[in-house]
C-alpha positions in Angstrom: 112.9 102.6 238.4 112.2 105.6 240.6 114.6 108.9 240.8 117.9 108.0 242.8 117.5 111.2 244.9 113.7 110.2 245.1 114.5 106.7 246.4 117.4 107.9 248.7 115.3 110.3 250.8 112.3 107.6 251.2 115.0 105.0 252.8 116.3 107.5 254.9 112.8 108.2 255.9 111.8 104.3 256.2 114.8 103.7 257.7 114.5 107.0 260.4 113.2 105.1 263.3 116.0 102.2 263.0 117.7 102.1 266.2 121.4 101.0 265.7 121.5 99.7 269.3 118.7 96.9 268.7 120.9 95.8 265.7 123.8 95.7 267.6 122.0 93.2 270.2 120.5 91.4 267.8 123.7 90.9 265.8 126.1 90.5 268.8 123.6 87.2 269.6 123.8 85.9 266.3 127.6 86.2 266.4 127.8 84.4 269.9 126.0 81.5 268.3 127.1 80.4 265.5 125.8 77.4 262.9 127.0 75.7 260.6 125.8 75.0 256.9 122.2 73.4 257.2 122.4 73.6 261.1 121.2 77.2 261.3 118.1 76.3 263.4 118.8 78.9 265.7 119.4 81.4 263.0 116.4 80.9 261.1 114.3 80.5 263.9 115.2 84.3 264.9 115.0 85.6 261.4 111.5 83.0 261.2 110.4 84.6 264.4 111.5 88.6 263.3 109.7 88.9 260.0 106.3 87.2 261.2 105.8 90.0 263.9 106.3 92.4 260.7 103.7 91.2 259.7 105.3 88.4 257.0 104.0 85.4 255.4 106.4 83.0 256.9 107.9 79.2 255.4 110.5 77.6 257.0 112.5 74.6 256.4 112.9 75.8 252.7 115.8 73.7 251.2 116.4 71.9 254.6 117.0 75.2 257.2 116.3 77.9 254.9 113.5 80.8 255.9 111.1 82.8 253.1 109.1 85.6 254.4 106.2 87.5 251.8 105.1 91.1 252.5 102.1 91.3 249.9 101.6 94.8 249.5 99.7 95.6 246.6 100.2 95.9 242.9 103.6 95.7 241.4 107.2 93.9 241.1 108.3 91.3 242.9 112.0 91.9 245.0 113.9 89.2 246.4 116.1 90.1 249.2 118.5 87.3 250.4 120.7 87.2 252.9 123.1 84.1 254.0 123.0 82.3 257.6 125.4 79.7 258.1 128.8 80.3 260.4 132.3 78.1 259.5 134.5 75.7 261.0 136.7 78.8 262.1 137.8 79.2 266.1 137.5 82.5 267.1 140.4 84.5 268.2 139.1 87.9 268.2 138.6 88.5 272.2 135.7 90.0 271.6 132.8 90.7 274.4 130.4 89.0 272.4 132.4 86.5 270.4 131.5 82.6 269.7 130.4 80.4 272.3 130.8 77.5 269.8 134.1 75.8 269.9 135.5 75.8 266.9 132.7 77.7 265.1 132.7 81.3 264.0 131.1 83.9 262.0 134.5 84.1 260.2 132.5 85.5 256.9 130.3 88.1 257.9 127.1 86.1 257.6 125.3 87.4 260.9 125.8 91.0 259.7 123.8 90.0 256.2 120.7 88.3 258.2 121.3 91.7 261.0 121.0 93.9 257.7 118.1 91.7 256.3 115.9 91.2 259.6 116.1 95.5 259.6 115.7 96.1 255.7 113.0 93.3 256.4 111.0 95.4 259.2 111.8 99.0 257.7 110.0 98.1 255.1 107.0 96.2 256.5 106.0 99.1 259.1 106.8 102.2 256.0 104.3 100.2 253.8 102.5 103.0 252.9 105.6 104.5 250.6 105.7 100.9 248.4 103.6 98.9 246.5 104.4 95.3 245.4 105.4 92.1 246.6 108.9 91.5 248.8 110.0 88.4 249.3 112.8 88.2 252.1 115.0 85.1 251.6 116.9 83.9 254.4 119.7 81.0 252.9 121.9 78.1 254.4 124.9 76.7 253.6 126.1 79.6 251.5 130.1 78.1 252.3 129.3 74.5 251.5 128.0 75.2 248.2 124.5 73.3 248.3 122.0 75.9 250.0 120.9 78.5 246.8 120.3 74.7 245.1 118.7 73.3 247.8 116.1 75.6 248.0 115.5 76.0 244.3 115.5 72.0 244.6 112.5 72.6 247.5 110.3 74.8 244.9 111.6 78.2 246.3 110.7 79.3 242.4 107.8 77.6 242.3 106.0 77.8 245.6 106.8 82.0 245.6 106.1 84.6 244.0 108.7 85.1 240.7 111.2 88.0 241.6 111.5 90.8 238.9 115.0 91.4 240.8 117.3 89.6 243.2 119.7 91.7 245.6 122.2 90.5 248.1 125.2 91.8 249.5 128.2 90.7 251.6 130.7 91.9 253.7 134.5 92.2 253.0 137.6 94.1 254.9 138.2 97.8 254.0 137.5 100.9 255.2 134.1 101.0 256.4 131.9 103.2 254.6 132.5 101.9 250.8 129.9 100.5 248.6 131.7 98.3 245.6 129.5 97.7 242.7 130.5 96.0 239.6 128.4 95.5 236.3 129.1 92.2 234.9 131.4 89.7 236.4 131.6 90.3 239.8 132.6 87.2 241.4 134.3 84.1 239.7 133.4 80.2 239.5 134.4 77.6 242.0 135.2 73.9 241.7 136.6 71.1 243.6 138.6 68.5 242.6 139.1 65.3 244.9 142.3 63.2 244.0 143.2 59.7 245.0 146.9 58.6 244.0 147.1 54.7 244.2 150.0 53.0 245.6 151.4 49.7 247.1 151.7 49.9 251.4 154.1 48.3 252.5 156.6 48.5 255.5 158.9 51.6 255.6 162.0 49.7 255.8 161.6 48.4 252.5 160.3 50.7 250.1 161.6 49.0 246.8 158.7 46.8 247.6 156.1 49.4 247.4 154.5 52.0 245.2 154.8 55.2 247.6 151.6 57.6 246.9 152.9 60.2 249.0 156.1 60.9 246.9 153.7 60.7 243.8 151.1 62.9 245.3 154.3 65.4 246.4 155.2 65.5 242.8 151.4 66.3 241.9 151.2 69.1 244.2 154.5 70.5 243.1 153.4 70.3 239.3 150.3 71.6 239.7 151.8 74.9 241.1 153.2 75.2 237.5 149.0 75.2 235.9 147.9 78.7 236.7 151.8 80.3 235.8 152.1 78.2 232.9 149.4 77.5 230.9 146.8 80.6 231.6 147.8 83.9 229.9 148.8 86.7 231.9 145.2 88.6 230.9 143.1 85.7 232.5 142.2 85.3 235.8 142.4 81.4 237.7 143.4 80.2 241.0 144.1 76.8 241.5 145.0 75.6 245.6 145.6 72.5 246.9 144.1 72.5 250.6 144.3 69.0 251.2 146.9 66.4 251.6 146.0 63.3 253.3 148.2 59.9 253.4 149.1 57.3 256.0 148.6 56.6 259.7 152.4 55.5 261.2 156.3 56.9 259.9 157.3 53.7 259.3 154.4 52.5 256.9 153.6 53.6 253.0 150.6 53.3 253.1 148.7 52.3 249.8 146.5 55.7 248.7 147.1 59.3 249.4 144.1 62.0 248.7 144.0 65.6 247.8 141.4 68.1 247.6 141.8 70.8 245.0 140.0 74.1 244.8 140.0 75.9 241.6 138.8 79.4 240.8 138.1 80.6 237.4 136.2 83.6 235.7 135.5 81.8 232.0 134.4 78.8 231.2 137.3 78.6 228.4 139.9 79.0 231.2 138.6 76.7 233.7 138.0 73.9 230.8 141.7 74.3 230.1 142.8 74.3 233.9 141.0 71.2 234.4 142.0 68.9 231.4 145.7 70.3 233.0 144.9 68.6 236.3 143.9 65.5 234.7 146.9 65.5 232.7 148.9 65.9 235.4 147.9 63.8 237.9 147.7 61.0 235.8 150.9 61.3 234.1 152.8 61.8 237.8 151.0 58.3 238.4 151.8 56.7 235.4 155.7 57.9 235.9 155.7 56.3 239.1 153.9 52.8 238.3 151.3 53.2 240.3 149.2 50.1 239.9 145.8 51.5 238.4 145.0 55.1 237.2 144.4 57.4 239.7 140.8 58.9 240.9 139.6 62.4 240.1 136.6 64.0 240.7 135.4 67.2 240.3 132.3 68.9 241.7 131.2 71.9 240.3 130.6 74.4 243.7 129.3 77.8 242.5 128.7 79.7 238.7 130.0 82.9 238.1 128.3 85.4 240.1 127.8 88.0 236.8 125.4 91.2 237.7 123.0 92.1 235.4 124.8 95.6 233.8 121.8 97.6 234.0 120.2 97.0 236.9 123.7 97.4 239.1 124.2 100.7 237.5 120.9 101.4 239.0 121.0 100.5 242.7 125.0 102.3 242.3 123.4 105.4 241.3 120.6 105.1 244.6 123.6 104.3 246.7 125.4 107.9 245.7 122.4 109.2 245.8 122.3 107.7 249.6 125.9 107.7 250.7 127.7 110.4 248.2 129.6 109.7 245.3 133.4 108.6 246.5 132.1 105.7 248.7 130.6 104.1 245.7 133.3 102.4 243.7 134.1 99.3 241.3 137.0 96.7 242.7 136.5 94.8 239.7 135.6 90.9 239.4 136.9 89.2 242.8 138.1 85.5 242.6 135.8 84.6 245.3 132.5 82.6 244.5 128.8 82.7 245.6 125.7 80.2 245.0 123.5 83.3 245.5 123.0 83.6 241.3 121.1 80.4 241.3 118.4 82.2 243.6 117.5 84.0 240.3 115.0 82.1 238.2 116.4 82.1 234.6 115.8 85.4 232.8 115.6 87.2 235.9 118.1 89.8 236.9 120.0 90.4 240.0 122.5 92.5 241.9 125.2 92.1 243.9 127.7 94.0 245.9 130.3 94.7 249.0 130.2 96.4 251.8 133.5 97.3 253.3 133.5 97.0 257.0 136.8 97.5 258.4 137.0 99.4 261.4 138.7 102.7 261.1 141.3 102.1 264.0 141.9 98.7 262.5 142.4 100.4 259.2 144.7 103.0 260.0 147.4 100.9 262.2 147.4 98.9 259.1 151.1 98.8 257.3 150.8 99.9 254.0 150.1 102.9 251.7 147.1 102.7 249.7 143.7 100.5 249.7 145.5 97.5 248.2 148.2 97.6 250.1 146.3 97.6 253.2 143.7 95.1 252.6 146.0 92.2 252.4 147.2 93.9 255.8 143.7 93.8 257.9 141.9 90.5 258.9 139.7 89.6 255.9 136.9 86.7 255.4 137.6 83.4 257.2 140.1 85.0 259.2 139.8 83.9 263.1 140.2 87.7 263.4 137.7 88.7 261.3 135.6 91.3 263.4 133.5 93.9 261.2 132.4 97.6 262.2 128.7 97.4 264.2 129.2 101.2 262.6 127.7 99.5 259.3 124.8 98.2 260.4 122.4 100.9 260.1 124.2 101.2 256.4 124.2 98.0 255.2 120.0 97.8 256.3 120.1 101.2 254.1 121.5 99.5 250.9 118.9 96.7 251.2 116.0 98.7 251.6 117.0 101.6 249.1 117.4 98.7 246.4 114.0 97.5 247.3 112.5 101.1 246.5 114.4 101.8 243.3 111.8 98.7 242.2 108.8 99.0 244.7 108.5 102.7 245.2 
């Protein structure tokens, strides 16, 4: 690895002749058009489209709708940038100039800033070639929120068909005050599972329920019981989040009907924890069914989402140093493991390490009219990820190209 001051005055000068008003278009489009996991034709067309005028090896359709651009530049490392494309099933209530024009679709998670900060990293670096020698290969990755795309493409030969990294990066944007930079060595981001349930009863008319076996009463119970997992049976010094986000049963008042279904969502950050949390759910969904005579055991299913996201300790302390180096010491910090999850890990081949961090992007009016008296206070008081309000800073555009391209250098320079 190069010098952090030596790395952090070559991005600024790669990065000199960015123009924060082209990103601004070019993300305000990508905001107003939204996709959805593995629709993001649009999306990867523009990011497709971006890196071949820089001069990029293009392959699209990677792992369905995914993009892969290769800059060939000489001897040395390989660097995997990746950014994610797809939107969510969010409506947008933000009143924005340039919000969705998708009903019901939004870029409630920040993904059209990543592929704004990867299409500008991507370029920067192309056109200040002469400072770099190596191989970049600029990853652009679908269906991020449904789980499937990181294994999609590894499923489509994305290890195979180009060029091994020697490092992955990636970043993603959360609420705070804009300007921060939150690295963490280690465990940064926890596993994700989900659990589908079916509880089944006998239907039967509502008049005469000592006839029937009532699923929703049982499933009631379930979903009251399992509140009990997380505060009960996990110690205080371990970290799991277990939430029931759907309940589904009948289609009148005045029928039972004869199944109801509910879809779990557990977060855990060890594979001792979430083994424990699991055989719990088991446990108690069948004994709920089994205390209310229902007529066969019940159905449940889980489907492993995303690993633990868990940075190599080395290389993050790295790229933190280059970003102090780039943006001063107090807006680099370490929030600690978060209990969200990411499939961006499975991008690394196995052996190879990668890096992963936040970029707060909060705007500071936002921010300030926020109730509350420090950060934590007011972060559960400003619209975060998935929020119909979630509207980030364009102040961090020019930034969040900077962290991409300065963790490039710290390998390729």
């Amino acid at each position: 690895m190069s010098e952090p001051a030596a790395v952090a005055r070559l991005t600024l000068e790669l990065t000199a002749g960015v123009r924060p008003d082209g990103l601004e278009d070019l993300y305000r489009d990508l905001h107003r058009h939204p996709e959805l996991a593995f629709r993001e034709h649009r999306t990867a067309a523009r990011l497709a489209g971006r890196l071949r005028a820089a001069g990029y090896a293009v392959t699209e359709g990677v792992g369905r709708t995914g993009v892969v651009g290769v800059l060939a530049n000489g001897d040395g490392p390989v660097v995997w940038l990746r950014g994610d494309m797809d939107a969510l099933p969010v409506r947008e209530a933000t009143g924005l100039p340039h919000a969705s024009t998708v009903d019901g679709v939004m870029h409630a998670c920040g993904h059209d800033l990543h592929v704004t900060w990867l299409i500008g990293a991507a370029e920067a670096l192309a056109a200040g070639r002469e400072g770099w020698s190596g191989t970049l290969v600029v990853v652009g990755q679908p269906a991020e929120e449904s789980g499937g795309g990181a294994a999609a493409m590894v499923a489509d030969g994305a290890h195979e068909r180009f060029p091994r990294p020697d490092a992955l990066f990636g970043q993603h944007a959360v609420p705070g005050p804009a300007g921060l930079y939150a690295h963490t060595p280690g465990l940064i981001m926890s596993a994700s599972d989900d659990i589908d349930v079916v509880v089944h009863g006998v239907g039967g008319h509502g008049s005469r329920p000592e006839t029937t076996v009532d699923p929703v009463v049982t499933a009631a119970y379930i979903v009251t019981r399992l509140q009990s997992v997380v505060a009960r049976e996990v110690a205080a010094a371990e970290s799991a989040v277990l939430t029931v986000g759907q309940f589904h049963a009948g289609t009148r008042a005045n029928v039972i009907p004869a199944e109801a279904r509910l879809a779990l969502n557990l977060r855990t950050q060890d594979p001792r924890v979430r083994e424990r949390v699991l055989a719990a759910v088991h446990r108690v969904v069948t004994g709920e069914c089994q205390a209310a005579g229902c007529p066969r055991p019940p159905g449940v299913t889980v489907r492993p989402g995303y690993p633990n996201t868990v940075n190599d300790a080395f290389l993050d302390q790295e790229i933190a140093s280059v970003h102090r180096a780039l943006f001063g010491a107090p807006g680099v910090l370490d929030f600690g493991p978060a209990m969200g999850s990411e499939d961006f890990s499975l991008l690394a081949p196995a052996g190879v390490p990668y890096d992963y961090w936040f970029v707060t992007t909060t705007p500071a009016e936002v921010w300030e009219a926020a109730p509350g008296e420090g950060l934590l206070e007011r972060l559960g008081n400003v619209p975060s990820n998935h929020s119909p309000l979630f509207a980030p800073d364009p102040q961090v555009l020019v930034p969040g190209v900077r962290t991409l391209v300065s963790a490039a250098l710290s390998r390729l320079a």
